[in-house]
Every structure is written in C-alpha cells, then in structure tokens.
C-alpha positions as CSV (number, residue, x, y, z in Angstrom):
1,X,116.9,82.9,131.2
2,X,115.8,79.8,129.4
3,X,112.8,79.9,127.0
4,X,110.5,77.1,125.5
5,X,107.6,78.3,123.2
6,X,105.1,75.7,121.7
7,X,102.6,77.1,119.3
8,X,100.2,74.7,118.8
9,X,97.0,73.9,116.3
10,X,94.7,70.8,116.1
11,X,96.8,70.0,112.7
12,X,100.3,70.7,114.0
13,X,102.9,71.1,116.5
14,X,106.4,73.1,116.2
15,X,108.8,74.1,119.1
16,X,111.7,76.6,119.1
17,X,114.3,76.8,122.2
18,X,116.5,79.2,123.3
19,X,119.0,79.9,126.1
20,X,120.0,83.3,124.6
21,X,119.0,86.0,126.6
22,X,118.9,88.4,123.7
23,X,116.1,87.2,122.5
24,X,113.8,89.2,124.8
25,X,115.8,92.5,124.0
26,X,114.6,91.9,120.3
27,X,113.0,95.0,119.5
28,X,110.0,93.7,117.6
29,X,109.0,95.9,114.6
30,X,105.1,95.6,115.1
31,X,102.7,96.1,118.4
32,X,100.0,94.2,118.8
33,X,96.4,95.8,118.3
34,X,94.6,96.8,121.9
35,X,91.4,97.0,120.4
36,X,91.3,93.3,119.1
37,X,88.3,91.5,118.0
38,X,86.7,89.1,121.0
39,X,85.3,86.4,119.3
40,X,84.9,82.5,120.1
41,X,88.2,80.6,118.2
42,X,87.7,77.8,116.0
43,X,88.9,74.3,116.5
44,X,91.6,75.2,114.3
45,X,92.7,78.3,116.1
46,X,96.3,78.5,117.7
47,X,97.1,77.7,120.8
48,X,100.0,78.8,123.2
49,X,101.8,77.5,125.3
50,X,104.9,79.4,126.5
51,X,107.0,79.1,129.5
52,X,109.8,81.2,130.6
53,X,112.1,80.7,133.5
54,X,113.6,84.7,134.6
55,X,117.1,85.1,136.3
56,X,117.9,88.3,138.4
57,X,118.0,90.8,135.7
58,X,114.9,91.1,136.0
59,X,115.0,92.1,139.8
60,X,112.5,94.6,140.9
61,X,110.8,94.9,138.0
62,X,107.2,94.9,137.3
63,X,105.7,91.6,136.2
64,X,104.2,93.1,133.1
65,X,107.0,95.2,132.0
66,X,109.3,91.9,132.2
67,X,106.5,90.0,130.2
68,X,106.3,92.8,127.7
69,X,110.0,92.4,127.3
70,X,110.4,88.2,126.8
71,X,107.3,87.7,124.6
72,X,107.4,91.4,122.6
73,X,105.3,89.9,120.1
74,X,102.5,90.9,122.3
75,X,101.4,94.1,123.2
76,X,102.0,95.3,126.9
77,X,98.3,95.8,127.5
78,X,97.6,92.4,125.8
79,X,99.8,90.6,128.3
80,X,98.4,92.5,131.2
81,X,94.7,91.2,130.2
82,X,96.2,87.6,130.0
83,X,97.6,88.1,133.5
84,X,94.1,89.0,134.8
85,X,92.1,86.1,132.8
86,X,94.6,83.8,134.5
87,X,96.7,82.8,131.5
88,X,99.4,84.2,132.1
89,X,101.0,82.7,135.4
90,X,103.8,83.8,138.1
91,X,105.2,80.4,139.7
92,X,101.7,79.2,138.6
93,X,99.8,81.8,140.3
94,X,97.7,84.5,139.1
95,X,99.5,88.0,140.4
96,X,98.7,91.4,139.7
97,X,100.4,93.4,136.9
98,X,102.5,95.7,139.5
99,X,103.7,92.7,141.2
100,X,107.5,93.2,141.6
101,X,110.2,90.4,140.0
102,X,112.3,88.5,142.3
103,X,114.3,87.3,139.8
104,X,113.6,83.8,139.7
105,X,109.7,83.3,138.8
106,X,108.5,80.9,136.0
107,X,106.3,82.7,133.4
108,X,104.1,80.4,132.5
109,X,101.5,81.9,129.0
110,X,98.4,79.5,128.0
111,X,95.7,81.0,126.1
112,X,94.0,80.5,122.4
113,X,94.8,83.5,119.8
114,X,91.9,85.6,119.2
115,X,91.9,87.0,116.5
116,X,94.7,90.2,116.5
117,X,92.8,92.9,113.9
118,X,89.6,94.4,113.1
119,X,90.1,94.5,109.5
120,X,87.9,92.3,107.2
121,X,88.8,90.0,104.5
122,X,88.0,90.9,100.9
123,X,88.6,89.1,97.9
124,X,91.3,91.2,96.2
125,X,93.8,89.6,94.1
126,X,97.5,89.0,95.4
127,X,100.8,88.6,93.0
128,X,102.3,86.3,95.2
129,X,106.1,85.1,94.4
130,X,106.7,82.7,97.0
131,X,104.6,80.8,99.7
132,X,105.5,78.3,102.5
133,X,103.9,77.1,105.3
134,X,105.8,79.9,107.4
135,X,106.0,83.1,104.9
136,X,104.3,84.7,101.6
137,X,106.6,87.1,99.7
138,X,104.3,89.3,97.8
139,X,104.6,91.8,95.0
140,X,102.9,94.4,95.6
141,X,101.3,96.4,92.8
142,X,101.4,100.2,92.8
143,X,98.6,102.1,94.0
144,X,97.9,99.6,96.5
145,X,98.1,100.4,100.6
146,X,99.4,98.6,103.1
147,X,97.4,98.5,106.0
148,X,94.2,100.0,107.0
149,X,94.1,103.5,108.7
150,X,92.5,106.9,108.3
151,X,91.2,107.3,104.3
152,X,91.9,103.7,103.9
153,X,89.8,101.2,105.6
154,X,89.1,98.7,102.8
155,X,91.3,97.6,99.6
156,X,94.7,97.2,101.5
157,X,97.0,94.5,101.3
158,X,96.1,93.3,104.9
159,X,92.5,92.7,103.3
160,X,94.0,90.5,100.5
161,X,95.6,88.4,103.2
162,X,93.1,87.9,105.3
163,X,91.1,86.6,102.6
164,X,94.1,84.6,101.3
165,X,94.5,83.4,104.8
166,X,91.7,83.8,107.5
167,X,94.2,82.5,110.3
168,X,96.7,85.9,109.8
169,X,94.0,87.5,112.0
170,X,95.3,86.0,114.8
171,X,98.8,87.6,114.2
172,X,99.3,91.3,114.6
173,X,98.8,93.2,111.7
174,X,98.1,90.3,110.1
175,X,101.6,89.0,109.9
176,X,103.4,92.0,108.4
177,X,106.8,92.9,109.2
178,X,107.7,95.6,106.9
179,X,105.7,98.0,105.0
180,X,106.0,99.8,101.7
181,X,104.6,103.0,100.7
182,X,101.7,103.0,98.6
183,X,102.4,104.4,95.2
184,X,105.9,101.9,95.6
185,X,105.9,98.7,94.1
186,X,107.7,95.2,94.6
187,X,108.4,93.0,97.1
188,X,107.8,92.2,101.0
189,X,107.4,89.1,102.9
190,X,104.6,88.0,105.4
191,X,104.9,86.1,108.1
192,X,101.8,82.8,108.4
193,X,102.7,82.0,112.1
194,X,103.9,83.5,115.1
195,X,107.6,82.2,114.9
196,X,107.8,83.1,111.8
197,X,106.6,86.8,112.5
198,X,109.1,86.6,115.7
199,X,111.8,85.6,113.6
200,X,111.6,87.8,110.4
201,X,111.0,91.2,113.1
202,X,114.6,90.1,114.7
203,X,116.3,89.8,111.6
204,X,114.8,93.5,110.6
205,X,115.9,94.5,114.0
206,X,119.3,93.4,113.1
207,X,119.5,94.4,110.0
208,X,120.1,91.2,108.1
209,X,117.3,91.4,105.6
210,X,118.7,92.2,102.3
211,X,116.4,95.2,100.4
212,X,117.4,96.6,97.3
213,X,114.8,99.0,95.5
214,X,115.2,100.5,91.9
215,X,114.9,103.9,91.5
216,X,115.3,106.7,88.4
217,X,115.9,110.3,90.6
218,X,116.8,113.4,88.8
219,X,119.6,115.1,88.4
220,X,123.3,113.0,87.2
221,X,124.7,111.2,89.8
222,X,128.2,110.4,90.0
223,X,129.0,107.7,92.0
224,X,127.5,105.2,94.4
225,X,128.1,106.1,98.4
226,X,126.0,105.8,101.2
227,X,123.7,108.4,103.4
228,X,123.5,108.2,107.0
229,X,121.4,110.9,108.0
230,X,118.5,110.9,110.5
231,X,114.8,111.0,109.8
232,X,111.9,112.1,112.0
233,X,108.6,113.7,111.2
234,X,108.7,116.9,109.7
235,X,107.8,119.4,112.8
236,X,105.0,121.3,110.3
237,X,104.0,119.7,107.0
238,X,103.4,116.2,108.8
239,X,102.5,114.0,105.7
240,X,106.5,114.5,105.0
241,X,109.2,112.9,107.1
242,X,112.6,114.9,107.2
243,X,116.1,114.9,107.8
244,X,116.4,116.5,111.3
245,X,118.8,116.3,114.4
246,X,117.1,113.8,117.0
247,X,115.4,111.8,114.2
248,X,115.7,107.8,114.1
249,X,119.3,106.5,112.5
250,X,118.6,105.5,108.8
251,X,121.1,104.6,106.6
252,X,121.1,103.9,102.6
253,X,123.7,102.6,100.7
254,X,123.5,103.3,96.4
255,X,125.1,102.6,92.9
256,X,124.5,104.0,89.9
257,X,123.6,102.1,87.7
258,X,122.6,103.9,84.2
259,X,123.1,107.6,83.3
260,X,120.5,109.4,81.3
261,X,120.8,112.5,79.8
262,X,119.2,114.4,82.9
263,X,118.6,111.8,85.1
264,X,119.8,108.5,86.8
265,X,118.9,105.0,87.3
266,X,120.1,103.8,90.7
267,X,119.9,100.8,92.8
268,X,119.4,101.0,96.7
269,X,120.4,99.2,99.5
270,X,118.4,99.7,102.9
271,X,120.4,99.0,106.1
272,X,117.4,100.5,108.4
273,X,113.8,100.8,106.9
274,X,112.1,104.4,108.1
275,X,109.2,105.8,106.6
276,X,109.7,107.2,103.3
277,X,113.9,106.6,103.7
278,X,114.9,106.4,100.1
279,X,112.5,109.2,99.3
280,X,114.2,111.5,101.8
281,X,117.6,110.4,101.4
282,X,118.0,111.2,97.8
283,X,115.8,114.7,98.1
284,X,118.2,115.6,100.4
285,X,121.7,115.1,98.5
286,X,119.3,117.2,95.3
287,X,118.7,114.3,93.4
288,X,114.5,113.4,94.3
289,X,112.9,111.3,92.6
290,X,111.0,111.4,89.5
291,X,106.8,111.8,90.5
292,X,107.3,112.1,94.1
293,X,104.2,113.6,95.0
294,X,105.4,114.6,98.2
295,X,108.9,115.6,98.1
296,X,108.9,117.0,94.2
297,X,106.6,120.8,94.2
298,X,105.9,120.3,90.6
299,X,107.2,118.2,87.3
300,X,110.6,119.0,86.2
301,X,111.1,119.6,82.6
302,X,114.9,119.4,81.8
303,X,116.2,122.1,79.0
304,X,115.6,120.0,75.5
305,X,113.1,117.4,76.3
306,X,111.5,115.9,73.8
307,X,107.7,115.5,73.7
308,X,107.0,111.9,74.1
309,X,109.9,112.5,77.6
310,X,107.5,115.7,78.7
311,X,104.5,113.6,78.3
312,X,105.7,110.2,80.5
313,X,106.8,113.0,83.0
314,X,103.9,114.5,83.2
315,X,101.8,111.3,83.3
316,X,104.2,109.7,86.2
317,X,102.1,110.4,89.1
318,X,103.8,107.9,91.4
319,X,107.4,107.8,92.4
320,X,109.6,106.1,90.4
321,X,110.6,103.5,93.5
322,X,110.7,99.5,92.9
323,X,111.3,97.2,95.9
324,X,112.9,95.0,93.7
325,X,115.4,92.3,95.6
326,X,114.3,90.8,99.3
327,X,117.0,88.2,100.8
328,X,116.1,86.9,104.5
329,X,116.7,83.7,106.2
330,X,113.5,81.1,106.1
331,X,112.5,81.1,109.9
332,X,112.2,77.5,110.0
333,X,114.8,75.8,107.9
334,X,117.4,78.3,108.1
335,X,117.8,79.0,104.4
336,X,119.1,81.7,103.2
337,X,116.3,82.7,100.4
338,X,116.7,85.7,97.7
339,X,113.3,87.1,95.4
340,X,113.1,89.5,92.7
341,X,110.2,91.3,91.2
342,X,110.4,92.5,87.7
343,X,109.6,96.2,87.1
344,X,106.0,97.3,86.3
345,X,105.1,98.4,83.0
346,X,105.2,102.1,84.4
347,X,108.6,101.7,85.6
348,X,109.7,99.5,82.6
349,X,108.4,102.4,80.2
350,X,109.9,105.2,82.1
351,X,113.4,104.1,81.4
352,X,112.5,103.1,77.5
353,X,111.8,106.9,76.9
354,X,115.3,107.8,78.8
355,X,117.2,105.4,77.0
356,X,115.6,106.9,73.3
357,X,116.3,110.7,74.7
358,X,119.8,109.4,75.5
359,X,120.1,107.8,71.8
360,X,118.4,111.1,70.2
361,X,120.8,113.8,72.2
C-alpha cells in the first residue's frame, strides 16, 4: 500500500509519505466525535487531500471498514458520511459504504475539516511549557478536567485550548492524545495539526512516549520493580477501575526514591497508559496513595504522627500523583524532546512535612 497525505491551509502546505503498511494498523488512541458541529469553514480552515493506493489485503472487505483502517484518525461513521457527500472516492467514483474491496482501488479523500467538537472556547488560563507550530506541552494544574463529559461541560482543559487555539476544533478532541486524571497534575502534550495528532497517537500506541509521574504512597517500599497486571472496570463500583482477569495489559515500572518514616516517595514509569494505572497498580501491591479519594476509604494516621503530619493528611484531598517527565519524538523534525514540570506547592509541601517527621523520629 502506498500513502500520500497533504494537509493543506491557505498559509501552508506539509506532506508526509509512506510505503509502510503498518501505518494503517496504527491503533489510534482517540475516535473522532459523530456528533460534530456543521458549520461553514473559514478561509483558513484545513483542507485535505489524501490518496491511498490498496493492495490485496484488503480483498473482500468493505470499503468503509478498509477506510476506517488507513486514515484511523477518523471516525468510521465520519468516513462513511464523506463517502456519501462524494469526498471520499473509490477509483474516483462515489460507491456505497458496503461496496466490497478488490484489492487494488485508489482511495482518493478531499474535503475541508469541520470543526471536530461541540465544546466552546473559554478564556481559562494555560501553564504552557512548550509550543511549536505542531504540539503544546501543557502543565496541567490540579483540580482541572480534561475533557468535557457528564458533571463537566465547561472549565476543562479542552476549553483552554480552544480558546488558545480556535483551529484545534477541527481535530478530535481537540488535539489530545493522552489524558490525566483530574485531581493529577503535570505534564501532557497536544497535538496543533492532524500529523501531529497521527504521529504522537502511534508513538503511544507503541509505547515510545517516555512518562514518569511522582508519587508519595503509603506504606515503606523496598525496592523498585515493575507491575504487570490487567485493568478493567470494576464490575460494581464503576467510578473505580480494577485489577481483574480479562482487563486491558498495563504495565508500570517504579523506584524508590525517598523513604519516610511511614511512607515513600516514588518515581513511575508508564509503559501503557489506562485509566487510573498508577492509582491501581500501587493499591494493589498495599502501598495506595496518599488522598486517593477513590482507592483510599478514609485518611490513614500512622502510630506517632505529629500534628502539623495529621493536619497536611487530613487537608490532602487529592492524590499525591505528579506527571512530572514527558519525552516523545517532535512529529515533524524528528527530535527527540524531554519536559519537566516542577511539583505544585501541594505536593512540594507534602514531602517538607515527611522529611521534618523523618528528622523529629
């Protein structure tokens, strides 16, 4: 299969080519949102123009499935509504979705983005570490959501961006990649263009971004090691996620890196990202971490604690989790780029008050 992509504005003009095959097994991290806004684009709005010549693995196949699978950037139904407007092409015909691959059709894909979301732009401000014409690595403050959903509709982090950057809307989830929870903070990157968005979801899917969170978990540790234990939703209290036969592969890798008197400071590696890993992960082996809201019942007091150690436990109503390295490859020069985020004051306080129990036991 040989692939040629142009994405195209008024200002500007990149290409990216490929004879790898691979590339269309890509599982990309994000799906694209079927209830897009319709709206008339802009002069400045992106245009496509894609083209994709198909060899006989794709024999007997439907048409959209095979589409779904080349361009996974784009939602199935997305590219089945393309097919029917007449952008999207077979041998420069317009065939139904059920059509049937022969294994040697051109896919041919030209349409202008609309825009991808229904969320709104609001003028939130954005601690942003790095930006590019391709990605924005952002440090995300605790207390501060992701992306829009049920309770949350306003105030996220995909708000900020469209405001920072009105032409995200025309990328899924407005050019996210990865998520963190809420009540985490530190870093994650944003993609600004569709390349960069295909790019940075293929090196998640192959695990070459490099994440490495801070965390202080109860309990003394011993050593570093790694936990490779599945995760799926937890069958009955469904805000948790849970270690369970049949969940998805996730795998953490940890050092210890300070020893408290009744707790430890440890650095995390993240080989695969699933909801709420590191928070699972470490409940499991005993050791969860300090304010978990979900995965603690109820503030521990260790045996001895002093006052001022009982009162920042008490008053810790997040847990204490800090994406605090992100390495990844720049999608368009190749680069290999590192970032790192400081801890919050919350954080940063947290393990003063250790270190002075440590020093008064």
């Amino acid at each position: 299969m040989v692939l040629l992509n142009h994405f195209c504005t008024d200002h500007q003009m990149t290409s990216a080519q490929s004879s790898n095959s691979n590339i269309s097994e890509t599982d990309f991290l994000l799906e694209d949102s079927v209830d897009a806004d319709n709206h008339n684009s802009d002069s400045t709005a992106t245009r496509l123009s894609l083209q994709i010549q198909l060899d006989e693995n794709y024999l007997g196949q439907r048409i959209d499935q095979v589409a779904a699978m080349v361009w996974s950037e784009f939602s199935r139904e997305k590219l089945k509504q393309w097919m029917k407007d007449g952008h999207l092409l077979v041998n420069g015909n317009i065939v139904k979705p059920k059509y049937r691959c022969e294994g040697n059709e051109l896919l041919t894909l030209e349409v202008e983005l609309e825009a991808q979301t229904s969320s709104q732009p609001e003028n939130i401000p954005l601690n942003i570490v790095y930006e590019d014409d391709d990605i924005i690595v952002i440090n995300k403050e605790v207390g501060m959501v992701v992306h829009p959903g049920a309770g949350n509709p306003s105030g996220t982090l995909v708000n900020a961006l469209l405001y920072h950057e009105p032409k995200l809307a025309e990328l899924s989830r407005a050019g996210l990649v990865h998520r963190i929870d809420k009540d985490t903070s530190g870093l994650l990157v944003v993609a600004k263009n569709l390349e960069a968005q295909f790019s940075l979801s293929k090196q998640l899917a192959k695990k070459t971004v490099y994440r490495v969170y801070d965390l202080i978990a109860y309990g003394n540790i011993i050593a570093g090691g790694t936990i490779d234990e599945p995760i799926k939703r937890h069958p009955v209290d469904r805000v948790k996620m849970a270690i369970l036969p049949g969940g998805r592969d996730a795998v953490t890798h940890y050092n210890v890196k300070e020893r408290f008197r009744d707790f430890t400071r440890v650095q995390a590696q993240l080989e695969t990202g699933r909801t709420h890993q590191i928070r699972v992960h470490f409940s499991y082996l005993g050791h969860g971490l300090v304010g978990d809201p979900v995965y603690i019942n109820r503030v521990r007091f260790p045996a001895g604690a002093s006052e001022k150690l009982s009162n920042m436990l008490r008053n810790f109503k997040r847990q204490a989790l800090h994406a605090a390295k992100l390495g990844l490859v720049h999608p368009r020069t190749g680069e290999e780029m590192m970032f790192e985020a400081p801890w919050p004051e919350d954080f940063t306080q947290l393990v003063e008050v250790l270190r002075s129990e440590n020093e008064a036991y």
